[in-house]
NUMI-285786 format. One record per residue (C-alpha): x, y negated, z negated; residue in one letter. Coordinates in steps of 0.25 Angstrom, whole numbers, padded with zeros to 4 digits, always signed. Layout:
NUMI-285786
XYZA;...
END
This chain:
NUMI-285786
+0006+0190+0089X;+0008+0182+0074X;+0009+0192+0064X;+0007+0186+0049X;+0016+0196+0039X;+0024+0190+0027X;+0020+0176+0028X;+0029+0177+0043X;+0022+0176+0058X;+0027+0185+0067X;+0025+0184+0081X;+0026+0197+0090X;+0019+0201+0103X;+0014+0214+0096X;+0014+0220+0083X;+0011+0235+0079X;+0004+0236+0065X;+0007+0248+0055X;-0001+0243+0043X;-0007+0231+0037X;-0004+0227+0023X;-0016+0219+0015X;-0007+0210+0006X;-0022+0204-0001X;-0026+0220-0005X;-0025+0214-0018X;-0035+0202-0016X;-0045+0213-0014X;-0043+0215-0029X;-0045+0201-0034X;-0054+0197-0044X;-0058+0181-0042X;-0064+0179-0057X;-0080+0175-0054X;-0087+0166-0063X;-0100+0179-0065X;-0098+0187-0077X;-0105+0200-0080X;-0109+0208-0094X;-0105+0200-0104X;-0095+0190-0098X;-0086+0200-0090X;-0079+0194-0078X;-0080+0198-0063X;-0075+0196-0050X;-0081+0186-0039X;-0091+0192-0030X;-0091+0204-0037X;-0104+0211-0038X;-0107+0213-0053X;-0122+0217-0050X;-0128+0224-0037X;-0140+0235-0037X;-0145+0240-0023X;-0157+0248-0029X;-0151+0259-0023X;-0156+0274-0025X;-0170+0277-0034X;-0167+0271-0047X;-0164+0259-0053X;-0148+0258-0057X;-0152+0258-0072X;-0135+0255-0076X;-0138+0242-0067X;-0152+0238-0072X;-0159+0238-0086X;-0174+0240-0084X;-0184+0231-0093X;-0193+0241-0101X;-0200+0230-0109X;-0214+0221-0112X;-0211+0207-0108X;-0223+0202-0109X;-0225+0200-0125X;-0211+0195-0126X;-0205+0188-0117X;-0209+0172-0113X;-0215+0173-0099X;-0223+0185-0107X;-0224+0193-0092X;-0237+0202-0088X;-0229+0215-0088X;-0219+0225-0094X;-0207+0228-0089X;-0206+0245-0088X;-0194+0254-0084X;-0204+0262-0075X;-0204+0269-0062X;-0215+0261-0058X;-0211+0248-0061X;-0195+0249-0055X;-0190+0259-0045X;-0180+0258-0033X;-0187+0261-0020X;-0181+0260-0005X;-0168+0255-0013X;-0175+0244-0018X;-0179+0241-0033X;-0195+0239-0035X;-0198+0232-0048X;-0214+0233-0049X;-0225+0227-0058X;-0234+0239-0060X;-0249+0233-0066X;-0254+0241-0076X;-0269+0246-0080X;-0278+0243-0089X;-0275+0253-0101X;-0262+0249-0099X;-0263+0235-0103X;-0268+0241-0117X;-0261+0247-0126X;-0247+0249-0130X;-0235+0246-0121X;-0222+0255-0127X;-0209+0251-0118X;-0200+0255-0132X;-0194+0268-0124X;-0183+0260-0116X;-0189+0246-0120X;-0179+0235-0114X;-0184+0224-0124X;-0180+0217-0137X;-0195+0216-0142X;-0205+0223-0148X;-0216+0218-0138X;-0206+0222-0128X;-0206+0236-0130X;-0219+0238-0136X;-0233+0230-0134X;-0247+0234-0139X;-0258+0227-0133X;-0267+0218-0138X;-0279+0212-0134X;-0276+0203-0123X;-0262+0205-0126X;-0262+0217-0117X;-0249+0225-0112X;-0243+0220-0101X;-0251+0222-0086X;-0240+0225-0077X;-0228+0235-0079X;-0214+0230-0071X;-0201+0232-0070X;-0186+0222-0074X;-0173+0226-0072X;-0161+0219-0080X;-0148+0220-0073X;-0138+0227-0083X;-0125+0216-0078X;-0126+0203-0084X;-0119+0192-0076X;-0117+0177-0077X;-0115+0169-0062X;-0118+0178-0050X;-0122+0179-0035X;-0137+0187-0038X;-0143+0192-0025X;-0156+0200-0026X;-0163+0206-0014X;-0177+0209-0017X;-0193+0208-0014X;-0202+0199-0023X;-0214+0205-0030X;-0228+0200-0025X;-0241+0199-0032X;-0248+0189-0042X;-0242+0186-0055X;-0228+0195-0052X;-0215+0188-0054X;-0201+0195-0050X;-0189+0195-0059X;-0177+0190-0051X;-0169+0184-0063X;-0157+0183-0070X;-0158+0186-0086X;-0149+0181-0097X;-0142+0195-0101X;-0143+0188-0116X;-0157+0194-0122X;-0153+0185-0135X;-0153+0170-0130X;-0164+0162-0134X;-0169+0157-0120X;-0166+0168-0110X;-0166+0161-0098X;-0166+0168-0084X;-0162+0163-0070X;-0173+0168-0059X;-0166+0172-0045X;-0181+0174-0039X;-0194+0172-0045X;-0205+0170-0037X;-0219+0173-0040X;-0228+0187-0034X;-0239+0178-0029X;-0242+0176-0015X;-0247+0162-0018X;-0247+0156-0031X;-0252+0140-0031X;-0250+0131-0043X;-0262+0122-0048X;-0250+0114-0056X;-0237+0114-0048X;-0231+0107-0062X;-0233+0120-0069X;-0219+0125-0062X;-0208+0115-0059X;-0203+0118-0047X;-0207+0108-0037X;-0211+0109-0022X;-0218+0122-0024X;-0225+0123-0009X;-0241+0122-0012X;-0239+0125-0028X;-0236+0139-0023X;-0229+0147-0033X;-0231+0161-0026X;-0222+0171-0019X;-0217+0159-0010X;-0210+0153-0022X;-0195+0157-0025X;-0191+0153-0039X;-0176+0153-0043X;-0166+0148-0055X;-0163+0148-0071X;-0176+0150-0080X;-0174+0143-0095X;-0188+0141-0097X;-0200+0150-0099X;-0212+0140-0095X;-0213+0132-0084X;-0212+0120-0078X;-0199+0121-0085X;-0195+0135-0082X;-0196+0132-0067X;-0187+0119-0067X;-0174+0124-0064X;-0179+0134-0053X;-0177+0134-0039X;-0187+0140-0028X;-0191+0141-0013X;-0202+0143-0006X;-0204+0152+0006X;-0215+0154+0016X;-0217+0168+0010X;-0219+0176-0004X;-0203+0179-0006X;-0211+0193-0010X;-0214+0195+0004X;-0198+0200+0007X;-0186+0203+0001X;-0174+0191-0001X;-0163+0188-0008X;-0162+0182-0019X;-0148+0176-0025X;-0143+0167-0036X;-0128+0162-0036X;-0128+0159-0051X;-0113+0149-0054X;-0112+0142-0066X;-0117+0131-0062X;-0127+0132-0053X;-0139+0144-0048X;-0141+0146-0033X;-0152+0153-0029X;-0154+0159-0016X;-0164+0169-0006X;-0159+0174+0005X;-0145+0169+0005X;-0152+0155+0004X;-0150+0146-0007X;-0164+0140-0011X;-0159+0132-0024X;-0149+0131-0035X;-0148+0126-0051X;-0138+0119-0057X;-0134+0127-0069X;-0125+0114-0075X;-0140+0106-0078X;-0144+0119-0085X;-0146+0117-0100X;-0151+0132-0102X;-0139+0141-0101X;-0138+0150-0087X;-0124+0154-0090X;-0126+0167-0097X;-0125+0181-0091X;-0138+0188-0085X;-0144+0199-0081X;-0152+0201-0067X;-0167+0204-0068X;-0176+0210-0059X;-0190+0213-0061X;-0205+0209-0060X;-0214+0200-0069X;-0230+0198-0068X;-0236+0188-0073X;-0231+0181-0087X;-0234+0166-0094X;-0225+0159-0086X;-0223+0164-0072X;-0237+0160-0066X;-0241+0145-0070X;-0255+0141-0072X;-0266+0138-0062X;-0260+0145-0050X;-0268+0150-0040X;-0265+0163-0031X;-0275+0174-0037X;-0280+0167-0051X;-0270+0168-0061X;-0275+0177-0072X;-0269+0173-0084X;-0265+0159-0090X;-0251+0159-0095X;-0256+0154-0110X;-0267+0163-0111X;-0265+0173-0123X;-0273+0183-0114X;-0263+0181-0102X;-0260+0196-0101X;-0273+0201-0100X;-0278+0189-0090X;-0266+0194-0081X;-0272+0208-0082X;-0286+0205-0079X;-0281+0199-0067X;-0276+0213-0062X;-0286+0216-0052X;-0282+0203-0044X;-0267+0201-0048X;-0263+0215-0044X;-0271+0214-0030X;-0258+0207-0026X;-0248+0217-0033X;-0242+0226-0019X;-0235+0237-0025X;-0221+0237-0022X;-0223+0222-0016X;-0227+0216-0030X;-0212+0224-0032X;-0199+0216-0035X;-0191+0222-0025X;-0176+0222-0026X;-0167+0227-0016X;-0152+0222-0021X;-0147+0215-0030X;-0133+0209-0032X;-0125+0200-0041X;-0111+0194-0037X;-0101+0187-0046X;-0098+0172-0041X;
END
C-alpha cells in the first residue's frame, strides 16, 4: 500500500488510520470574484445563488418580490388590456406553486373609475388612477406582476414554470432594467410565447423572425432575447425562437438564460435553442435588472394585424381598441381555462457566473 502524506510515498503492507486531516478546509471558504453584481454594483462569489423562490408555504415572500398595483394600459407604449392589482384573485401560491391569473371583469366594471392610489406602484397619474371615458373604457381584464426586489447584472436565470393559454394573453418572463429613469427602457424576454392555440399570420413581414412554420404564431412559437424596440418588425429582430409540435402551455419546462457580457444564451429544458451577440448591440444590455413575472392581454403591439385563430377584435390603431377587445368577450373568454390561462411558476433561481 502507497500512502501520499507530506508530499513523501510511503509504502507499508498495512496501515491503521487514527484521523484524517483536510489540508483544503480553507478552500471551502473561497470566494472566486464572478463577473454578476447585485443591488447597486455589490460583488459576489461565483455560483452563488443571489436569487432563488420555491413558492413555498400560502403566501408570496413579499421581502423577495414587489407586487405591481398599477394601470398600464393608458401609460405605458404597448398600452396592455389590463391592470395589474395586488389581489387575492389575481396571485396566490397554491400546491407550492405560484399562480398569476388574468381575471375578466363585467360590464359595470369597465365604467367608471379605477382608484389603485392605496398602495399604487406607479410613477403616473393614469397609473394610479383612470376614469373612463366614452370608448376609452377602464381596463377589461385584472392581473397580476411581480418585480424581483435583487437587482443583478450577468447571471444563470432558470425558471420552472406552465405558460398561460387562451386568445390574446401574453406571459411575462423577462428581465427589466432596475433604472425607471432611462429614456428607453429596454427589456430582455426569457420566454414569450403567445396564449393561442393557433395564431396564423396573413403578412409573415409584419414580424421579422423568419422561418415561422405555416405563419403560425401561436402557443407553438417560443420567443427569446433583448427587446429595444416597441413596434415590430424591428422589435423582433434580435429574438430567437423554436417551434414545437405542441402549445409550450400544454406542460411545464425550464426556461434559462446565461446572460455574459458578451453574449445571451437562451435555453428549455437544459437545451440551448439560440444565442445573441451582445458586442453588435448598439442598445445598452449592460445594466442591472430586475426579474419580472407576470401575465399581459392583449396590447398595440403584441398581436399584429390580419391573424387568424378566432377574429381579432381590435385593430392596434383603432382609437376604440379597448372597447373592440371587450366586445369580443363572449368569444375571447371561451378559451380562458381558469388556472390553465394561469402563468404557473414553480421555481425560480438566479446564479452568479
Amino acid at each position: 500500500m502507497n500512502v501520499n502524506a507530506n508530499r513523501r510515498v510511503y509504502r507499508k503492507d498495512s496501515i491503521k488510520i487514527i484521523r484524517l486531516l483536510d489540508e483544503y478546509t480553507e478552500l471551502r471558504n473561497r470566494c472566486d470574484p464572478a463577473s454578476t453584481v447585485i443591488n447597486a454594483d455589490k460583488s459576489t462569489c461565483l455560483y452563488n445563488v443571489i436569487f432563488q423562490d420555491k413558492f413555498e408555504g400560502t403566501a408570496l415572500n413579499t421581502m423577495l418580490w414587489k407586487v405591481e398595483h398599477k394601470i398600464p394600459t393608458y401609460s405605458e407604449p404597448n398600452s396592455p388590456f389590463n391592470s395589474y392589482e395586488n389581489r387575492e384573485d389575481t396571485r396566490f401560491i397554491k400546491d407550492n406553486k405560484l399562480h398569476l391569473k388574468p381575471n375578466a371583469v363585467a360590464e359595470a366594471e369597465v365604467r367608471g373609475t379605477l382608484n389603485l392610489r392605496d398602495g399604487c406602484t406607479g410613477t403616473k397619474e393614469t397609473e394610479c388612477f383612470y376614469e373612463q371615458r366614452s370608448s376609452f373604457l377602464l381596463p377589461p381584464v385584472k392581473s397580476a406582476k411581480i418585480v424581483s426586489k435583487t437587482s443583478f447584472k450577468y447571471g444563470k436565470v432558470e425558471i420552472r414554470a406552465q405558460l398561460p393559454r387562451g386568445d390574446w394573453i401574453f406571459p411575462i418572463i423577462q428581465l427589466e432594467s432596475a433604472q425607471k429613469d432611462i429614456a428607453n427602457p429596454s427589456k430582455i424576454w426569457i420566454a414569450y410565447s403567445r396564449g393561442n392555440t393557433k395564431l396564423i399570420m396573413s403578412d409573415p413581414n409584419d414580424i421579422d423572425v423568419r422561418k415561422f412554420s405555416d405563419n403560425d404564431i401561436g402557443g407553438r412559437l417560443l420567443l427569446s432575447g433583448p427587446v429595444a424596440e416597441v413596434e415590430e418588425p424591428e422589435r423582433s429582430r434580435r429574438l430567437v425562437h423554436k417551434y414545437a409540435n405542441q402549445p409550450f402551455f400544454d406542460d411545464y419546462h425550464i426556461y434559462g438564460l446565461l446572460w455574459t457580457k458578451n453574449e445571451m444564451r437562451f435555453y428549455i429544458d437544459s437545451e440551448e435553442y439560440g444565442s445573441v451577440d451582445l458586442k453588435s448591440l448598439t442598445e445598452n444590455f449592460d445594466r442591472e435588472c430586475v426579474l419580472s413575472l407576470g401575465v399581459g392581454v392583449g396590447g398595440l403591439f403584441d398581436f399584429p394585424e390580419g391573424v387568424s385563430s378566432n377574429k381579432k377584435p381590435w385593430k392596434n390603431e383603432d382609437r376604440h381598441a379597448i372597447k373592440r377587445f371587450f366586445e369580443g368577450k363572449p368569444t375571447w373568454l371561451q378559451t380562458w381555462d381558469d388556472e390553465k390561462s394561469c402563468l404557473i411558476v414553480d421555481y425560480v433561481q438566479v446564479t452568479a457566473v
